[in-house]
C-alpha positions in Angstrom: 43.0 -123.5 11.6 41.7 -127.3 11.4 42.1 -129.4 8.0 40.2 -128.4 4.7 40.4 -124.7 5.7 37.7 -124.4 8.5 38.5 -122.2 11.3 38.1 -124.0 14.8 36.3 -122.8 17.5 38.6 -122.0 20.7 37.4 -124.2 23.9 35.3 -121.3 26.6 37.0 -119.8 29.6 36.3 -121.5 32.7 34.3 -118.8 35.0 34.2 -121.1 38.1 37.0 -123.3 39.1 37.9 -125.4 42.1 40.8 -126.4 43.3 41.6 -129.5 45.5 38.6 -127.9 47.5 37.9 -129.7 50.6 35.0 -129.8 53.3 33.6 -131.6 56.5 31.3 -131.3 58.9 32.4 -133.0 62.2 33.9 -136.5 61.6 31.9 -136.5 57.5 34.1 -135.6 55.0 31.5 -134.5 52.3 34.0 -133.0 49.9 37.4 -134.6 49.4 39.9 -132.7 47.1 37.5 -131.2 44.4 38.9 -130.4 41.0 36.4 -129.2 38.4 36.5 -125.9 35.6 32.9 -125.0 34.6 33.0 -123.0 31.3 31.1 -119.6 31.1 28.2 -119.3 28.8 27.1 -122.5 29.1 24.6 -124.6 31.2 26.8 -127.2 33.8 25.0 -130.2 35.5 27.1 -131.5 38.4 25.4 -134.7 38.8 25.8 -137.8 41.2 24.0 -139.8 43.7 22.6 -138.1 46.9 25.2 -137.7 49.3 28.0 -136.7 46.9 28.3 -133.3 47.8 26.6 -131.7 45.3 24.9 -128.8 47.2 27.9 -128.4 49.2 29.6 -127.8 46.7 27.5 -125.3 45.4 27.1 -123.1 48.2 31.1 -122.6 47.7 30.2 -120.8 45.0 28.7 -117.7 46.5 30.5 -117.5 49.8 27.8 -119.7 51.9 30.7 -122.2 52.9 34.3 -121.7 52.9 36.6 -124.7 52.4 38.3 -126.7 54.9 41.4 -126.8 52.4 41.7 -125.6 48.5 39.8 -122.8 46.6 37.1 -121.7 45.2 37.4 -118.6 42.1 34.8 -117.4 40.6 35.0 -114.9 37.5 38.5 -114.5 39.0 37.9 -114.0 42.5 38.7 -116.2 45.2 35.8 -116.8 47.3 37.2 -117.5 50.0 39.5 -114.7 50.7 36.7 -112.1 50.0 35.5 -110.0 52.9 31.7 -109.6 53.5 31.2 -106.6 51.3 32.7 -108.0 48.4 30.9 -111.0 48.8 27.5 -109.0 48.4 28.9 -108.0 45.2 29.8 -111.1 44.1 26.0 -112.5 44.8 24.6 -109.6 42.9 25.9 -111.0 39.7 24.9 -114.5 40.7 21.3 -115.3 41.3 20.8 -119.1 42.9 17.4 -121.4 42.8 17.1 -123.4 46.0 15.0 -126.6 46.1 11.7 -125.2 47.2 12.4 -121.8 45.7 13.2 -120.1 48.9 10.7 -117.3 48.8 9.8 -115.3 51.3 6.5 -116.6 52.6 4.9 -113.1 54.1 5.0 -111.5 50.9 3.1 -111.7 47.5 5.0 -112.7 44.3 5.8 -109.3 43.3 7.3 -108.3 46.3 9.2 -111.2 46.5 10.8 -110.3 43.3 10.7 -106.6 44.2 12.8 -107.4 46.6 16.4 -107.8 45.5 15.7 -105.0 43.4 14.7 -102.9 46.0 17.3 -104.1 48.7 20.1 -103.7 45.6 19.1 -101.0 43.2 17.9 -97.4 43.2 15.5 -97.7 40.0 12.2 -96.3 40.6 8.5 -98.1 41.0 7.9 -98.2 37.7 11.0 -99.4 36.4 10.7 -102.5 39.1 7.2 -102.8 38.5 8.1 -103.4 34.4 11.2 -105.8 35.2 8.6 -107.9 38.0 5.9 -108.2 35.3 8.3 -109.2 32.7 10.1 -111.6 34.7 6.7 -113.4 35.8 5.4 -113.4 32.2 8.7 -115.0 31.4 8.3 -118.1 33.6 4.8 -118.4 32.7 3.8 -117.2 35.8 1.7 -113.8 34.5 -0.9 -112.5 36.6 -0.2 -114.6 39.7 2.0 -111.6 40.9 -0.7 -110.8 44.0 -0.8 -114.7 45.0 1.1 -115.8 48.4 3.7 -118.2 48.1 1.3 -121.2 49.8 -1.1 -120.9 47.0 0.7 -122.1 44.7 2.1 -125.3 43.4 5.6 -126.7 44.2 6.4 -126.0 40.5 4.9 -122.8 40.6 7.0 -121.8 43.7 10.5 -123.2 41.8 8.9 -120.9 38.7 8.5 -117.9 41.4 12.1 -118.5 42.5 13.6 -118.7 38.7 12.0 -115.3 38.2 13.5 -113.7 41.1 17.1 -114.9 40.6 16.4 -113.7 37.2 15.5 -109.4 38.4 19.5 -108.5 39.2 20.2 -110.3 35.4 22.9 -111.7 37.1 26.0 -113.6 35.0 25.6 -116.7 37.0 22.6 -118.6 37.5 22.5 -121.6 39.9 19.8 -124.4 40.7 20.0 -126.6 43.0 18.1 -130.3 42.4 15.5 -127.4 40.5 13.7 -131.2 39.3 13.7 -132.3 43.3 9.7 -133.3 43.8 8.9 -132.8 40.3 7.1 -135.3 38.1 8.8 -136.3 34.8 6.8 -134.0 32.7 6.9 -130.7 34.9 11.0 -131.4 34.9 10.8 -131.4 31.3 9.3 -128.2 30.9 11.1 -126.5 34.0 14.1 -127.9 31.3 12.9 -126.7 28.0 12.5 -123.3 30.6 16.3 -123.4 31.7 17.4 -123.8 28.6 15.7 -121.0 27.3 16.4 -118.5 29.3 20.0 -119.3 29.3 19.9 -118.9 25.5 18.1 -115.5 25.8 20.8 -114.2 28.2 23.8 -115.8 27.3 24.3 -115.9 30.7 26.1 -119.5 32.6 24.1 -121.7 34.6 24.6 -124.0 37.2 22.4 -127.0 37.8 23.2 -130.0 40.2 20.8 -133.2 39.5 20.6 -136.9 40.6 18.4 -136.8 37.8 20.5 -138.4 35.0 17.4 -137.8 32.1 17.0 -134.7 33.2 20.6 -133.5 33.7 21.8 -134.7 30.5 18.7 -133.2 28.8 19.7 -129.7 30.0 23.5 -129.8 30.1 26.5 -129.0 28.0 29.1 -129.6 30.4 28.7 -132.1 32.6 30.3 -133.0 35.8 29.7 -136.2 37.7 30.7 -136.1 41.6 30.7 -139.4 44.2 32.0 -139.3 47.4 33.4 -135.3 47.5 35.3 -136.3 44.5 34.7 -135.8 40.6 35.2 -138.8 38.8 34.5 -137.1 35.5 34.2 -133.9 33.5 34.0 -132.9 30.1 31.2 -132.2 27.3 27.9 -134.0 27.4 28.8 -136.5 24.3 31.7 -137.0 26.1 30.5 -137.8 29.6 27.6 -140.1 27.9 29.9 -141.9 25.7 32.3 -142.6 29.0 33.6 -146.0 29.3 34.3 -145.7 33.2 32.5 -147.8 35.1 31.3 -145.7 38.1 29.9 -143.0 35.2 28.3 -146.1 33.5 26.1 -147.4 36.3 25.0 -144.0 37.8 23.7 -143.4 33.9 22.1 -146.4 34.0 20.5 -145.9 37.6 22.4 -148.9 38.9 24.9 -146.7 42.3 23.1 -147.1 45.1 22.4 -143.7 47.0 24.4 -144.0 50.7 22.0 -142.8 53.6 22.8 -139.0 54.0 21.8 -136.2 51.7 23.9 -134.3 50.0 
């Protein structure tokens, strides 16, 4: 109970955490002793320059790479102990955004998000057909559900891939860069979109951004990742309002982005 009577709100549950998580490829250590708690119900932006190891990082998440050292629990399951069937269940409840929305390019929009329901479900044609439809609609994408993947724009493609990671109404959502080859006004509105969506089914979202405007317009927990290592974590007011210098200049656009891609 806080001062004057008015009942304070506990802090959420973290529903991904890692621990001193580690990973290289060859001689490149891209992650260096990771330490971060992302809250459940609420939208996350792991931000920092390219090369930080941002992506990596995310693809720990849902069993794509396993850690050199540390862990990696999600909903309270450790990722990398799980064997390959239980990591299909774990990617049921997670549905992920790649940069160019990963669809499948042989197949029209609705099959594409026919798919997982097909591959994952036993509901019947016309219950797919009604969640498709819906999800398009949704993303402001209805009536393009007969359209191939190459006719359409590279915001309409990241809109096709939000709709599909949205069939399974998975817990977790996660983008990755989703702003990545966007102009400023499309990012807003794939934003405003995020946002809404999360709101509408509570569920917790992932987003990793170099994009500081965009990041911070989206987030309410914010993590900010530089060389495989976080240098800072907490609310948005209180990663904005930081008086660390590293956290500073990156808000300000001032870190120079090393050579090699995170």
């Amino acid at each position: 109970m806080a001062a004057g009577g008015t009942t304070t709100k506990p802090p959420p549950s973290s529903i991904i955490r890692c621990l001193g998580v580690r990973k290289a490829f060859g001689s490149h250590q891209v992650l260096n002793g990771v330490d971060c708690d992302l809250p459940e119900g609420q939208i996350s932006v792991i931000m920092g320059p390219s090369g930080a190891g941002k992506s990596v990082l995310l693809r720990h998440f849902v069993g794509l790479l396993v850690p050199d050292a540390g862990d990696v629990v999600v909903d309270g399951r450790h990722v990398p102990g799980l064997r390959e069937h239980e990591l299909v269940e774990l990617r049921r409840n997670m549905g992920m955004l790649f940069q160019d929305g990963a669809l499948f390019s042989s197949m029209s929009l609705y099959d594409n998000l026919a798919f997982p329901l097909r591959q994952h479900t036993r509901k019947s044609d016309l219950e797919i057909d009604e969640i498709v439809m819906g999800r398009l609609a949704e993303v402001g994408l209805a009536g393009t559900e007969k359209k191939m993947p190459n006719e359409l724009s590279g915001e309409m493609r990241k809109r096709a891939g939000f709709a599909r990671a949205l069939v399974l109404e998975p817990k977790i959502l996660l983008f990755d860069e989703p702003e990545s080859g966007l102009d400023p006004s499309r990012t807003a509105l794939l934003c405003k979109l995020i946002r809404e969506i999360q709101r509408r089914y509570r569920s917790t979202v992932v987003v990793t951004s170099h994009d500081t405007k965009a990041g911070f317009a989206v987030a309410d927990h914010v993590v900010v990742l530089n060389r495989g290592r976080v240098v800072e974590q907490g609310s948005r007011e209180q990663v904005r309002e930081s008086n660390r210098e590293f956290t500073r200049q990156f808000i300000l656009g001032a870190v120079e982005r090393p050579p090699f891609e995170s």
